[in-house]
C-alpha positions in Angstrom: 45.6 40.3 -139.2 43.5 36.9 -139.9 40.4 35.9 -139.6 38.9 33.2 -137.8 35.4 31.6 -137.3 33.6 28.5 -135.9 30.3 26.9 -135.8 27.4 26.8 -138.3 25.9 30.6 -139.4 22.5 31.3 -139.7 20.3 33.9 -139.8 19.5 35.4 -136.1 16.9 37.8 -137.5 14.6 34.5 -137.6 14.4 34.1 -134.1 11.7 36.3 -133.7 9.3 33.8 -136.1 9.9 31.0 -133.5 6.5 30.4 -131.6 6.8 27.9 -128.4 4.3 25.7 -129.0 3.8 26.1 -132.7 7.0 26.1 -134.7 8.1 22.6 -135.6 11.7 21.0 -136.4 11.1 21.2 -140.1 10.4 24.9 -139.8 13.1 25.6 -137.7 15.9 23.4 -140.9 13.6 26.1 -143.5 14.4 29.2 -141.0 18.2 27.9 -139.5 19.2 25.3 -141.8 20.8 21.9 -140.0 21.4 22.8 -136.1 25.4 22.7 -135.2 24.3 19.8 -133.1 21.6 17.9 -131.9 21.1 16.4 -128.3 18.5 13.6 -127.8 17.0 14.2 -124.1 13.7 11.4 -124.1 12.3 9.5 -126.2 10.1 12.6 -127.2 12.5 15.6 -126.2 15.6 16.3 -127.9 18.0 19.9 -128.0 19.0 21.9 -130.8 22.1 24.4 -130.9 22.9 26.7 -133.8 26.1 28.7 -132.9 28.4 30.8 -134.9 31.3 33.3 -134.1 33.8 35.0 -136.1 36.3 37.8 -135.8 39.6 38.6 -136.1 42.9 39.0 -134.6 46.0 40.4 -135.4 49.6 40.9 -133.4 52.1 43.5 -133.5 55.6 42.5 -131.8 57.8 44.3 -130.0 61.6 44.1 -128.8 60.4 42.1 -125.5 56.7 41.5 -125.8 53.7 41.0 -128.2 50.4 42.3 -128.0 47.4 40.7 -129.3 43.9 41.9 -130.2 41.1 40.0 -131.3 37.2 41.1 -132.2 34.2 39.5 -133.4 31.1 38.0 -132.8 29.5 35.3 -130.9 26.0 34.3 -131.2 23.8 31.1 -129.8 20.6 29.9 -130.2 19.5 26.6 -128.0 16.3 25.2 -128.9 14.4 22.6 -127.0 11.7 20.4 -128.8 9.2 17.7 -127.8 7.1 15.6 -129.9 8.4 17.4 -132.5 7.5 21.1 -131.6 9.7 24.1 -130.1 8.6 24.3 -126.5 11.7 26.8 -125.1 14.5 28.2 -126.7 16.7 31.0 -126.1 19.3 33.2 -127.7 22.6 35.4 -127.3 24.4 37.6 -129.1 27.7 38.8 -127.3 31.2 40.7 -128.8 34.3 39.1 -128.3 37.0 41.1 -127.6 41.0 40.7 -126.0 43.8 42.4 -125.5 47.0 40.9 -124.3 50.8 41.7 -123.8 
């Protein structure tokens, strides 16, 4: 069994302080920390994405085949802003899970 993961965490139970409208990009580094990337869309619009996932996985082997399971975790939050303030966003929060012979 190992362990994998990818991405930047941060804490999802902070979504619910974003306000559209209000919340501005230095509240969102205080809540979130640095996004995983940054997307500039206008000269006044630009995407955040935060997104983590972690698991793990682990193989047994057999005379003729292997089987492989892997579970974790995937979560994303896409912000957009403009002039400096949150004006969408939206998050997910999904298992992932495999099972192959």
């Amino acid at each position: 069994t190992s362990s994998y993961s990818g991405g930047r965490d941060f804490d999802s139970e902070n979504v619910s302080k974003i306000v559209k409208g209000e919340t501005t990009k230095k509240e969102l580094v205080q809540l979130f920390g640095e996004p995983f990337s940054k997307t500039v869309i206008s000269s006044t619009s630009e995407k955040w994405v935060y997104t983590y996932f972690s698991g793990t996985a682990s193989a047994q082997s057999y005379m003729l085949t292997t089987n492989v399971e892997t579970a974790g975790t995937q979560k994303t939050l896409d912000i957009l802003i403009e002039d400096g303030v949150v004006t969408n966003f939206t998050y997910a929060e999904s298992p992932l899970t495999s099972s192959s012979m």
